[in-house]
N, C-alpha and C positions, 0 to 999 in steps of 0.2 A: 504494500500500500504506500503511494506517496503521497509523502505531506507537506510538501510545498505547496504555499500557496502564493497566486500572482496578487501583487499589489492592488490592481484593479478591480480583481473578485474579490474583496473584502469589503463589507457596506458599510458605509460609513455611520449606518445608525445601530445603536449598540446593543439595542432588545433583538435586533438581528443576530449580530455576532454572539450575542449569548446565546441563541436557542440554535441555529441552523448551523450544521457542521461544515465545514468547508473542504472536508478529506474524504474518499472516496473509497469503497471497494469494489474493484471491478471483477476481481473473481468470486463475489457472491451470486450465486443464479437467479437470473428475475422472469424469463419465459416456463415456468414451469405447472406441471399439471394443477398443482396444488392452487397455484395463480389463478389460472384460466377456470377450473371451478368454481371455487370461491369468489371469482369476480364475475364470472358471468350468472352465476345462480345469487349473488348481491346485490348488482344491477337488476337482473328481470324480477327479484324481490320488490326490491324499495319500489320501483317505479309500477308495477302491481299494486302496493300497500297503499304510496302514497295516490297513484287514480280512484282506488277505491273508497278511501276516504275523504279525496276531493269533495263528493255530493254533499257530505253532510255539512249541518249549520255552520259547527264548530270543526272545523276539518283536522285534522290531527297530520303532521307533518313528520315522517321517520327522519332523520338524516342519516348522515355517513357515517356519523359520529357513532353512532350503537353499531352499525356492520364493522369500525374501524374497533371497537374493543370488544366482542361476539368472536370477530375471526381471529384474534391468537390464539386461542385456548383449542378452538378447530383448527387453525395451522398446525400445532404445533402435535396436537393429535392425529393427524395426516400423515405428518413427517415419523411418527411412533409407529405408525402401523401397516404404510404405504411399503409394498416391495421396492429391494433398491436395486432388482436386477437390471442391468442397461441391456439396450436391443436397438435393432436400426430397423427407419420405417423405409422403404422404396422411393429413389426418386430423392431422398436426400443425402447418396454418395457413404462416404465414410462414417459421418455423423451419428453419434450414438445419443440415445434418449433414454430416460429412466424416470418413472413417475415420482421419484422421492431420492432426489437429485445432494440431497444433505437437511441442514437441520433449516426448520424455517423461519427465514430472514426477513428484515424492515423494511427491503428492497419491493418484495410479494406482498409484504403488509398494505404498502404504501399505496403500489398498483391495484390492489383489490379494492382498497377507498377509492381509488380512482374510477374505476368501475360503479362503486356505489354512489359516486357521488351524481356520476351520469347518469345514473338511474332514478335519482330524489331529483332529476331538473335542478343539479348545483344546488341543491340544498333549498329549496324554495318551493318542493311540492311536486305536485299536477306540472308540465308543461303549460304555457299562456296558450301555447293554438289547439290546445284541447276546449278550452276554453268558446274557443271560433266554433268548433265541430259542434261543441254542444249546442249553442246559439242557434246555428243554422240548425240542426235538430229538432231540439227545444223549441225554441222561441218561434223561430219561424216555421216551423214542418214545412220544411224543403228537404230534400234526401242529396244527401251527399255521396259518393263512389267511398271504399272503404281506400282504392289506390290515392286520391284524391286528400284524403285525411291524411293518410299515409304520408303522404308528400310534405302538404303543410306542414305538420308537426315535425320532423325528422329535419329539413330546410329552415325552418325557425330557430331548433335546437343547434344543428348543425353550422349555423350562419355565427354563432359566439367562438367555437372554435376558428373561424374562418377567418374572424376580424385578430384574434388571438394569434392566430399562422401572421397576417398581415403585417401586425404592431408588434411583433415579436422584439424587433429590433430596440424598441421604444419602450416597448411595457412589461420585456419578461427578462433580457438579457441584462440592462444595466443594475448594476451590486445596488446604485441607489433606489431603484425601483422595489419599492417593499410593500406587503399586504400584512395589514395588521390583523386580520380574521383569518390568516392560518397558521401565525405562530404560535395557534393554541393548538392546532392541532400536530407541529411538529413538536412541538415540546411533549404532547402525547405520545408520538412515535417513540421520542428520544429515551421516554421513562418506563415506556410498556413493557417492554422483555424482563425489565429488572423483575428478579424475583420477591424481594420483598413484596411488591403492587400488588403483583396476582395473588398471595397469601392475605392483604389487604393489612396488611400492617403500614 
């Protein structure tokens, strides 16, 4: 692991520099089965739970936050009980695969919230162009195409990522560039594994 870091990636605000690590490990595994379960049965959860409960008065809103402390305890039960046999699939050469690839890491943690959080609509519920469908349902009984909903919603959702790809340059890459609504939840990452937490001491 190195621990050099450039002058320029260090932020100059200091609730930063305290919570977010600046060092890296690149031989920890992040594409793994453990991942790709966990994040996609996280994602089709939340965003289930949360349309479900859209209709009501009081809507009750899941976030990431419960999928982001839920899945260590199932990580890390995964990595206990998953075969560590490696095997190669066809068509990807030399490359071995293995469902339970070592022990499970902050790297899988992180990407599985990332999954959930796309799936709670970033934390905010229901999608807004669900909102449209229903409307035009509801409200007006006019009939909508299910591909048609499909589009909106997906294009709506998809369009934050899109401006995100765009101003990357401007809103994600410079150190000075900081969000104060998720250094709560790296500082969660950062404390999680510790075993005292889970024992709740």
């Amino acid at each position: 692991m190195d621990d050099y870091v450039d002058e320029e990636d260090l932020c100059p605000v200091e609730e930063v520099r305290l919570t977010v690590a600046n060092t890296d490990d690149p031989s920890l595994p992040i594409w793994t089965f453990r991942m790709w379960f966990l994040g996609l049965l996280s994602c089709a959860l939340l965003s289930f739970l949360d349309q479900f409960f859209n209709y009501r008065t009081e809507p009750l809103i899941i976030t990431q936050i419960t999928v982001q402390v839920a899945t260590l305890p199932i990580g890390r039960f995964m990595a206990s009980v998953l075969p560590q046999t490696k095997f190669r699939i066809p068509g990807f050469g030399s490359r071995t695969f293995s469902f339970n690839p070592g022990p499970f890491n902050m790297k899988e943690h992180v990407l599985i919230s990332i999954f959930a959080n796309a799936g709670s609509a970033f934390g905010s519920g229901s999608p807004y162009a669900v909102g449209i469908v229903t409307i035009i349902k509801a409200f007006y009984r006019r009939k909508i195409s299910f591909l048609a909903s499909w589009l909106l919603i997906t294009t709506t959702q998809v369009l934050g990522y899109g401006w995100a790809g765009l101003l990357r340059k401007y809103v994600v890459e410079p150190a000075h560039m900081w969000w104060p609504g998720t250094l709560v939840q790296v500082s969660l990452f950062r404390y999680l594994p510790h075993p005292l937490f889970i024992i709740g001491f």
